[in-house]
Steps between C-alpha positions, in 0.01 A plus 500: 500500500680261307317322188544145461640491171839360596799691382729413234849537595713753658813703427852420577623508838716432751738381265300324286563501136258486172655242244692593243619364157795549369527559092452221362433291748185294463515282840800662686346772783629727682344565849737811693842382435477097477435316159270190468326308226174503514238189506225734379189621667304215620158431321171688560279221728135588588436673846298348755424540866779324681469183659620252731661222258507120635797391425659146552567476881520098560898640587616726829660797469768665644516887643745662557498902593656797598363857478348567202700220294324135505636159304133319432617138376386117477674237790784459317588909490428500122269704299423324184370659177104520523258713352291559795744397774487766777916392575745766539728743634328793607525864545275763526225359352725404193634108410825530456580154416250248381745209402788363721550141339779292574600169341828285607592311163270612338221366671277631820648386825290317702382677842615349853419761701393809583443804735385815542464492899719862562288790316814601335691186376393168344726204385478202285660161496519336107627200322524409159332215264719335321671783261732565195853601620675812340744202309199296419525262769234371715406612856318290673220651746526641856926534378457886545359684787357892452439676796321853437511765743350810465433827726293818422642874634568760260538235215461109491839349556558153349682213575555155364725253610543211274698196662610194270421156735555280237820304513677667149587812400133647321480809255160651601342758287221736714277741343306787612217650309386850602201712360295757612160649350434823767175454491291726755401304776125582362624310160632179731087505658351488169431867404512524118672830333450648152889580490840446654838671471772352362730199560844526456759144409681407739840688513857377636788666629777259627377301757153723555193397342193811434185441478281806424140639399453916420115527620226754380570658784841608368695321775761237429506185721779283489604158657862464533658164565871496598711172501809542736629161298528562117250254315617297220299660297220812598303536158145623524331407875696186529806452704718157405785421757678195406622364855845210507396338861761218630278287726423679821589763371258850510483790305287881583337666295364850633350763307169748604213700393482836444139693460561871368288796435492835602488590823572161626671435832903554444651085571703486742863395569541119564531154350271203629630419828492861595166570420352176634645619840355830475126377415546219849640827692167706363272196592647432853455893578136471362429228759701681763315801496149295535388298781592149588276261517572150573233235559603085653313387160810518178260479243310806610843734580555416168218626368501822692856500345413490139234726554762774650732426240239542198429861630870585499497341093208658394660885651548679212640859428288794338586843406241593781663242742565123594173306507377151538380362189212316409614149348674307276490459155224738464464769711868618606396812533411808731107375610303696710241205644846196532765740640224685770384120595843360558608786684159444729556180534826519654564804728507278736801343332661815405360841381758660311332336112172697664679802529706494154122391360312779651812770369458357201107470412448848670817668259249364185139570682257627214542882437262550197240361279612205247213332347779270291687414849218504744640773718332747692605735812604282798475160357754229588684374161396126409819379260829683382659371142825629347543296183407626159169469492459685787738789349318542172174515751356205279387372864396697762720366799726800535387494783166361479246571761208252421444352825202602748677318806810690515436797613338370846752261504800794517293673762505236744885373391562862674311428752628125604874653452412736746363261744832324492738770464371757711564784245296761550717723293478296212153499468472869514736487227262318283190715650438635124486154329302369757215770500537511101468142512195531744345762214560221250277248711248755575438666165677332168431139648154557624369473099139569587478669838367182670753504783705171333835535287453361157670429163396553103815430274613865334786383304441289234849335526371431880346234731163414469468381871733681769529366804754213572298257310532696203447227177211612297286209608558568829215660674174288452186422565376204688308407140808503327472855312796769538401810768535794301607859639541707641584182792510613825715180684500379838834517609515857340327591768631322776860607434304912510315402831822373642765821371219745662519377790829429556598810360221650735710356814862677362306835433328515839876426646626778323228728638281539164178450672289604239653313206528213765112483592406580121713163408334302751197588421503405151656207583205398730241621215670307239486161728154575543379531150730245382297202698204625406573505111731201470399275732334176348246399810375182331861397468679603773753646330676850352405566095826510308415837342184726398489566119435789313053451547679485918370123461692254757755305322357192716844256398657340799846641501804533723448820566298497766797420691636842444215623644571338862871582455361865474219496784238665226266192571253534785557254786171331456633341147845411564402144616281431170825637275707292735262185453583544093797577501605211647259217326550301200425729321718799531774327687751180311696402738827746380286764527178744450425493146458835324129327372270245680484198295120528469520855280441405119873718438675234729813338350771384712714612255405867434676803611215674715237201504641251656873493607628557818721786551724524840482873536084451470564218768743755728195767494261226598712357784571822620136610503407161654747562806351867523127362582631224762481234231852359643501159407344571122762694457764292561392199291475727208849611571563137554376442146707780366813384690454149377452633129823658547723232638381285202623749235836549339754704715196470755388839316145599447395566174248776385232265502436113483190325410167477672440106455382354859838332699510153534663249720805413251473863278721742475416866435429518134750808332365722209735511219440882436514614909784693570815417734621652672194744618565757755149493650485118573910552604341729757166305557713248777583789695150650553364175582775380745452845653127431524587235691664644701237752553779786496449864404696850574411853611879624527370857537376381851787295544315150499511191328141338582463074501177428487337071520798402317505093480748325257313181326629135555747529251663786642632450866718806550623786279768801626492816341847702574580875370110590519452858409281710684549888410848530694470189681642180435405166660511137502184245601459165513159323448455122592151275462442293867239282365206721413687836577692689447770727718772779414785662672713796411841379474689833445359845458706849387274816552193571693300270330219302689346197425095560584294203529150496355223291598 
């Protein structure tokens, strides 16, 4: 078993380098067989438990992102030197540039416009105030127009275009200011460390500027910036070009940005128009391979749209495989819970992320005891880090498996993939990770032998709370006072009830009676005794949780909609948990909120207790359309739809805020959500396929429809290249006042189209 004392470094490898000085040399290192002069180690700062930093956030930001490589900046494409500014260029869990400042005479241009609307390229339009000319003369404002392009592949490739519309020849002097801190993306959330490695000065080489930092885990990261036009003047991390414009005249500049480190991807071969075509080629074949969908309303095909295209930014490629990432800023990262919901979300859509996820989480299933990391036998990694911390083990997250959702959630990933794929082969394949995840549920989960899966943080460096809300202040009592564990929660149960028995249903086609019967037995046990212990008769509603004493957590939360999404409620309450779910209380108008706004923990503007969160939302409409609850579930999705459209890009964010809707409101945005999110990306597509009250079972060669009725917004929506097993095929759905009909339109394979009542 591993101890939790973290570790304090490593030895050279994989050609890393220890520093070396040469004789005497007090600030010149050597670090393999380049020379720099070093800044010093940076100053000892008291350690803390990391935290969530507010920051200012009265500005948008633009994202850009591809693969593992993401350019984090403020509307106008800058970062600007701040302290606790989470700006940057990112890599592996490593800021490679926190300060991209430009000035145009001297002085910050002023912002026209901006964009960020394609995942991998953003542009800017500038002006100038009025400015000093290189010969002293004035330039009046708005003379000179900057237009900054930039696109993200291997590298970020630059280019400004500076055009002189004043009437006289102008000498314009632009400046670009680069630094970068590589801080661990830990650091940039507010953990505090005792020590750092060391900086090194800035170091150029012709027209190449290196930025670099040799961490304590002996690797050296550098940021290289390459100018294909020779500056005036490169000295320190400023770039001066002094530009002679006759009027109408226009002059590019094009450089990029380089992130190196050991076994990063090789860059490829290409300059900026090249590579821009490449990354529209990828995207096209992304949407190619997925099904069409179409609908007569613009603003919602354009949400769909956005969603489809934030899955294909947030892919991401691992040594164990390519994976759908969590979200930006914060979690670009292999995670268990965000990658498994997106891919559930969207098989209708396409399933190859659920595949690539499911390859992926089972390569790094739990094979031995960890007390530091959380792992145990069969459990289903919660977060994957490769930056320094996570090297010199000062965190835990390599991989991490503190999450008590997970595991269920893998098992019925595998199952859901089946259901559309048809592969029985495959899940034979993963017949060991399945039954050692099945052990995991049955024995390491099940704390205290009560029948429910729980969670007690091991590591110290851990979560307190576990499940998806997983904030410290999370889980608590209708008084106000934090549950304590070991908390046994809700949905951790559903998600069981449903795995068992789906997986119950793909084992009893496979001819494993026994295992099949034993599965669906404990599936109808575990419904049983979960009504009787955390159903709340005098409200009418699902506890959150039982604590550690097995006391109800009585709080009104959201989660009671993953219990209908998962059938573990009895029939007799589904209409009460409807009732609430849909009142004032739980329910704002763009959504369920994660808290009722009676609990003493509600704030519209917390995390877990009171915003409202579109995957949540997608689990609730879903469940909603399950139990008959047809036209429920399409004004929440209405809700969600409508929360959508009003956002930039028309992309959902992570989460917004809980405050009530109101005739002339607009959804209110929290400054720290992320965007893009792959689970509310994905949440569109589980509710539009609620809906449309679609489902597969390609190993019987069906695709069922069952009650589907599009709401008055919608009044017809095509999907084309539908994937069922080895069948493809194209239907059309269209509203007729209150219903709603389908046709096939084209069909390739056996596939048929089973209507149920």
């Amino acid at each position: 078993m591993e101890s939790d004392k973290p570790s304090k470094g490593r030895s050279p490898a994989n050609g890393e380098h220890p520093i070396e000085k040469p004789e005497g040399a007090e600030t010149e290192i050597v670090i393999g067989d380049e020379r720099f002069e070093s800044l010093g180690q940076e100053p000892a700062v008291s350690a803390g438990a990391e935290r969530f930093v507010m920051t200012d956030t009265r500005r948008r930001r633009l994202v850009i992102k591809e693969d593992e490589l993401f350019m984090y900046t403020d509307d106008a494409g800058l970062i600007p030197a701040a302290e606790s500014s989470p700006l940057g260029l990112y890599f592996r869990d490593t800021r490679f540039l926190s300060r991209l400042e430009m000035t145009v005479g001297g002085r910050p241009p002023v912002l026209l416009s901006s964009t960020a609307e394609r995942d991998y390229l953003s542009s800017a339009e500038f002006t100038n105030l009025e400015i000093k000319g290189a010969a002293g003369d004035k330039i009046p404002q708005t003379s000179v127009h900057v237009r900054r392009t930039r696109l993200v592949a291997d590298r970020v490739y630059e280019l400004l275009r500076i055009k002189n519309y004043h009437s006289v020849p102008l000498e314009v002097v632009i400046e670009l200011t680069f630094d970068a801190d590589f801080r661990d993306m830990f650091e940039v959330r507010g953990l505090r460390r005792h020590k750092r490695g060391t900086r090194l000065a800035p170091k150029v080489d012709g027209d190449t500027l290196t930025l670099a930092y040799y961490g304590l885990d002996e690797v050296l990261r550098k940021t290289i910036v390459r100018f294909e036009h020779s500056p005036t003047r490169l000295e320190g991390g400023t770039a001066r070009f002094r530009l002679s414009l006759a009027p109408r005249e226009r002059k590019v500049l094009r450089f990029s940005i380089e992130v190196a480190m050991p076994d990063a991807p090789p860059l490829r071969e290409g300059d900026f128009t090249a590579r821009l075509a490449n990354q529209r080629r990828d995207y096209e074949r992304w949407f190619a391979g997925a099904t069409g969908i179409f609908t007569d309303s613009e603003q919602v095909t354009e949400v769909l749209r956005r969603g489809q295209a934030d899955l294909r930014m947030m892919a991401m490629s691992t040594p164990y495989g390519r994976i759908v990432g969590a979200a930006v800023p914060w979690f670009v990262a292999p995670f268990g819970r965000d990658s498994i919901i997106a891919s559930l979300e969207t098989l209708m859509l396409d399933s190859r992320p659920a595949v690539d996820c499911l390859r992926m989480l089972t390569r790094l299933q739990g094979r031995t005891e960890s007390a530091f990391r959380e792992e145990q036998p069969g459990k289903i990694l919660h977060e994957l880090r490769r930056g320094e911390l996570a090297a010199l083990k000062s965190i835990p997250h390599t991989p991490y498996y503190g999450a008590v959702d997970t595991t269920a959630l893998y098992l019925l990933l595998v199952c859901e993939v089946v259901m559309w794929t048809g592969d029985l082969e495959f899940f034979e394949l993963l017949r060991e990770p399945i039954e050692a995840a099945l052990r995991w549920i049955d024995e390491c989960g099940d704390l205290d032998g009560d029948g429910f899966v729980e969670y007690q943080r091991r590591s110290r460096a851990g979560l307190v709370n576990q499940g998806w809300r997983d904030a410290d202040g999370a889980i608590v009592h209708s008084d106000g006072t934090l549950a304590h564990g070991p908390i046994a929660l809700a949905e951790s149960q559903a998600y069981i009830h449903y795995a068992k028995r789906r997986l119950a249903n793909l084992f009893g086609q496979l001819g494993d009676v026994e295992l099949s019967e034993r599965l669906q037995t404990e599936s109808q046990v575990l419904k049983l005794r979960f009504n009787e212990r955390f159903w709340m008769e005098d409200e009418g509603y699902v506890a959150m949780a039982l604590d550690g004493d097995k006391r109800q957590v009585r709080t009104m939360a959201s989660t009671a909609g993953h219990c209908l999404w998962s059938r573990i409620l009895a029939e007799e309450h589904v209409p009460a948990v409807v009732e609430r779910l849909m009142g004032p209380d739980m329910f704002s108008g763009w959504g369920v909120r994660t808290m009722a706004k009676s609990a003493p923990a509600y704030s519209p503007m917390s995390y877990y207790n009171g915003c409202v969160w579109p995957f949540d939302n997608a689990l609730i409409v879903a469940g909603l359309k399950k139990h008959g609850y047809t036209q429920e579930a399409n004004r929440l999705a209405g809700a969600m739809f409508d929360a959508a459209i009003e956002q930039q890009y028309s992309r959902l964010p992570e989460f917004i805020c809980g405050f009530t809707r109101q005739a002339v409101n607009r959804p209110v945005a929290y400054p720290m959500a992320c965007s893009p999110d792959s689970p509310a990306a994905g949440s569109v597509f589980l509710m539009l396929q609620a809906m449309l009250g679609i489902y597969a079972s390609a190993a019987e060669n069906v695709l069922y429809v069952h009650n589907p009725l599009l709401p008055k917004w919608l009044g017809e929506v095509t999907l084309s290249n539908l994937s069922v097993g080895r069948s493809k095929l194209s239907l059309r759905f269209r509203r007729d006042g209150n219903q709603t009909t389908f046709s096939v339109r084209d069909k390739q394979g056996g596939v048929r189209v089973v209507v149920v009542e």
